[in-house]
N, C-alpha and C positions, 0 to 999 in steps of 0.2 A: 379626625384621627382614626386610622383606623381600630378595633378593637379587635381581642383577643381573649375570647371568653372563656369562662369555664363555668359549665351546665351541671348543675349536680340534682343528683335525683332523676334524669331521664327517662328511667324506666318506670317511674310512678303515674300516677295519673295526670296530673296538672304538668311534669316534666316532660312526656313525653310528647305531648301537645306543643310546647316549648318548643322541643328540639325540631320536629316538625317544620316551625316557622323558621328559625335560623336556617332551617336546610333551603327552605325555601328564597329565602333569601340571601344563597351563597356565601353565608356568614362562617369565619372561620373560629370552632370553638373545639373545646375538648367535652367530655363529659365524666362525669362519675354517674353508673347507673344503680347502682344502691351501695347497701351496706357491705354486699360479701366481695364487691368490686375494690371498694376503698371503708375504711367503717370513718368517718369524718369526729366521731365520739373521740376517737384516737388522733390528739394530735402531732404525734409522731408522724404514724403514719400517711396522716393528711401531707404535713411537709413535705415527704418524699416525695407522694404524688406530684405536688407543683413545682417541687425544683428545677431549674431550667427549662419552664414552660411558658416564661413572659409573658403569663394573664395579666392583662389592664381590665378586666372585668369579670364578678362572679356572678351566674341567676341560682339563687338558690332555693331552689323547689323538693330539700329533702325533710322530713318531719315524722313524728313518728304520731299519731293522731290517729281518733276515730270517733265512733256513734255517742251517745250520752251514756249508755250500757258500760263499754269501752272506758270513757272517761272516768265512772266511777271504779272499776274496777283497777285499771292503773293509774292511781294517782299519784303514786311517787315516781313514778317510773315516765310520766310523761310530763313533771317538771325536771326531773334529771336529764334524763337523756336531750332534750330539747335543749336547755340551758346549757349543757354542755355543746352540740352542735356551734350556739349562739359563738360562745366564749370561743371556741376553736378557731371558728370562720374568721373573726376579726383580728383572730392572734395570728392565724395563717398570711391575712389580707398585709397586716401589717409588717410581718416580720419580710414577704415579698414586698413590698412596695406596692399592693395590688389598688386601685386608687378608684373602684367605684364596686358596690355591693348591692343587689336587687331581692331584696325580700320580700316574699307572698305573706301576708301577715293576716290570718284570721280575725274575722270582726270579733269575735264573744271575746278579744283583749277590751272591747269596749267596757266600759261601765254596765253591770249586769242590771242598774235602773233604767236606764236609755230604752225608747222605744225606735228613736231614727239617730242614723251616727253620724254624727260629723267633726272632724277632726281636731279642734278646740275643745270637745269636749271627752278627748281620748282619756286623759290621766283623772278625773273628776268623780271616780269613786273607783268600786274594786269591783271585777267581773262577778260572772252570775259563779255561784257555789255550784251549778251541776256544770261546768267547764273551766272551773276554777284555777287548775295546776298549768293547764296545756295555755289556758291564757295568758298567766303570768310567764308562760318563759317565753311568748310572743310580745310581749311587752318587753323582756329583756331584750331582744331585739333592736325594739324602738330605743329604749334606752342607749345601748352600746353604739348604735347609730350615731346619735348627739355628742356621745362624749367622745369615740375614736375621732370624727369630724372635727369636735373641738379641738383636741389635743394632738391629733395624727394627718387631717387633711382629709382624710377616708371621705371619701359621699355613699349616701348610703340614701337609696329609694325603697319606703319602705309603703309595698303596697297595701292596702287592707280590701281586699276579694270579699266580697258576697259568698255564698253557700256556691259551690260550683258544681255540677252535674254534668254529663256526658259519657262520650262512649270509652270505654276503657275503668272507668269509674270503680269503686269498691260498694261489691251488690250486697255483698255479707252481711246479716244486721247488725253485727258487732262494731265492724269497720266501718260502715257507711252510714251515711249522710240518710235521712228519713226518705226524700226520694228515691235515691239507689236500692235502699232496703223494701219503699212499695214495691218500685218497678219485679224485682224477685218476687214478691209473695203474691202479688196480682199472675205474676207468669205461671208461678206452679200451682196458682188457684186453677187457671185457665186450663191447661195443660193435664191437671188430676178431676178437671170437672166439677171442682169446688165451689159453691155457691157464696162464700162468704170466708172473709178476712178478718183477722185482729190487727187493729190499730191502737199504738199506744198514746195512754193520755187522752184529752179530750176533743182531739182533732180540729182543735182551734186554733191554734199560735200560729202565728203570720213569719215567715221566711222569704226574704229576697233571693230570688234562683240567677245563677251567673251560668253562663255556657262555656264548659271550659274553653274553646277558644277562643271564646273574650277575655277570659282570666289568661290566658297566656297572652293574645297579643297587648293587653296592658303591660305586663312584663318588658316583653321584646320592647315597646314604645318607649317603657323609661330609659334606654339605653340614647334616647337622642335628647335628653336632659341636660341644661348645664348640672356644673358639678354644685354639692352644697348637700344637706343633709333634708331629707324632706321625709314626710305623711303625709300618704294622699288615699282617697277611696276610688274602686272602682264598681260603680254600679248603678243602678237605674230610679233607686226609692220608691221601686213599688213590690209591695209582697201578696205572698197567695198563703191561702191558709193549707193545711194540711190536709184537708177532707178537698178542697177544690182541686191540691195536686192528686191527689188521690185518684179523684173522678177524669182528669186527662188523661192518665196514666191508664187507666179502665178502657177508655172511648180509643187509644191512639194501640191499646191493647184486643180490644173487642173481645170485651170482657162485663157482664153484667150483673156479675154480684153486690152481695151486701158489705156495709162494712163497721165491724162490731168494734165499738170503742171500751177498751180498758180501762178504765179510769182509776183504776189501783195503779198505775204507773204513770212516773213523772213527765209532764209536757216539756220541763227545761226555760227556759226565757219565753214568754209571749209573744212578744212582738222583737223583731229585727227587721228594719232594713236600713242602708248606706244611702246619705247624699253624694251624690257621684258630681257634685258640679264642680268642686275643687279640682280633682282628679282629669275631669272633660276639660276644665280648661288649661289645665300642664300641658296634656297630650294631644289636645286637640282631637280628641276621637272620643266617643263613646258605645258602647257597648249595642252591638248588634243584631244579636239571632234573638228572636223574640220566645217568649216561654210556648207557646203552642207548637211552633216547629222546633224547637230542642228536645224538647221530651218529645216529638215525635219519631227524631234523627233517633235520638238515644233509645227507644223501647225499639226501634227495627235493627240497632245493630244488637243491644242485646237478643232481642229472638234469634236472629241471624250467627251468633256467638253460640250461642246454645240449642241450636238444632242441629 
């Protein structure tokens, strides 16, 4: 059958890698590219957007999320508005007849004890306290997944992505992800001639890196899914700690300073990474750009961004 998407979030990081691939695959979809386009919070407004646009599919890559900093700072703010998005999307899906739902679902919904994730073990305690709100409305997610499915038909694929990284990304420290936030301070080390960086924490906790174009084409991939309610991982089960992305991030930079660790500030979870073998075998594919040449692709387009 063919499908009729609707792409929300395109202009973000992980959506706009997305829409990318649809284009590439002469896929016909609409898109919402943020909030001042359509606010998806609002579900009035939502309706109007899809009235008379016979979506049989949504990918939704819109989220309001960022760094551990970020996390603690809006905690009400990032179970509200997230939970509302959640509720919206399914009450939109359903009030159209909209009959498959693709969600990007952040690992830290795992259980905040968990060292590697696998999906039997999603619901089996409560996520880590320093990502604790943003997690929980990603679980709402999974939740409302199961239950519209039951009681509605809805299929709902609900991914769970590794840490994703690439170009286009959020460098900011507030917003980004601990790589995105090196790759900036290594730059403007480089660049002001600075010998030496702060890192926060103890530069140890172990993180699974995803290349956002693998985070996307798992996405696009769920779209050739039967229907049915599912959780699945996408990712490789291997992690790097924070001082070895550090040091790529240096080398792919040419860049040879020092790097001063903080340890008045929180590390967050130690260890994460995903078994992606559930995942590799829905889709039949697994995840492809290896971490040396992603953080490589990625530090030359930010230089290249910023020169």
């Amino acid at each position: 059958m063919e499908q009729n998407i609707l792409l929300i979030g395109s202009k973000g990081f992980l959506g706009s890698h997305v829409k990318i691939l649809l284009e590439k695959q002469d896929q016909l979809f609409y898109e919402i590219k943020g909030k001042s386009e359509v606010d998806i919070t609002n579900l009035e407004s939502f309706k109007d957007y899809v009235a008379g646009k016979n979506i049989t599919s949504i990918i939704n890559c819109a989220a309001f999320v960022g760094g551990i900093s970020f996390g603690y700072k809006y905690q009400a703010d990032l179970l509200k508005i997230n939970s509302l998005m959640a509720t919206n999307l399914y009450e939109v899906a359903n009030f159209f007849g909209i009959k498959n739902i693709i969600n990007p679902i952040s690992n830290c919904a795992y259980p905040g004890n968990l060292t590697v994730y696998n999906e039997k073990e999603f619901w089996d305690g409560p996520p880590h306290e320093s990502v604790f709100n943003y997690a929980l409305s990603k679980r709402l997610f999974v939740a409302l997944g199961k239950s519209f499915y039951e009681q509605y038909g809805i299929s709902s694929y609900n991914v769970v992505l590794s840490n994703m990284y690439g170009p286009g990304d959020h460098f900011e420290e507030e917003r980004s992800h601990a790589l995105g936030a090196l790759i900036k301070k290594i730059y403007l080390a480089k660049i002001s001639n600075h010998n030496s960086i702060d890192i926060w924490g103890t530069g140890r906790p172990i993180r699974e890196w995803l290349y956002v174009q693998d985070g996307a084409k798992g996405l696009v991939k769920s779209l050739e899914l039967n229907e049915g309610n599912y959780l699945y991982n996408v990712g490789i089960n291997k992690g790097s700690s924070i001082i070895e992305i550090a040091e790529l991030i240096s080398k792919h930079m040419d860049w040879n300073g020092d790097f001063n660790l903080n340890t008045d500030m929180p590390d967050g979870v130690m260890r994460k990474t995903v078994n992606g073998d559930l995942g590799g075998k829905l889709l039949n594919w697994k995840p492809e750009v290896k971490l040396n040449d992603g953080i490589k692709k990625t530090v030359e387009w930010y230089i290249n961004n910023n020169e």
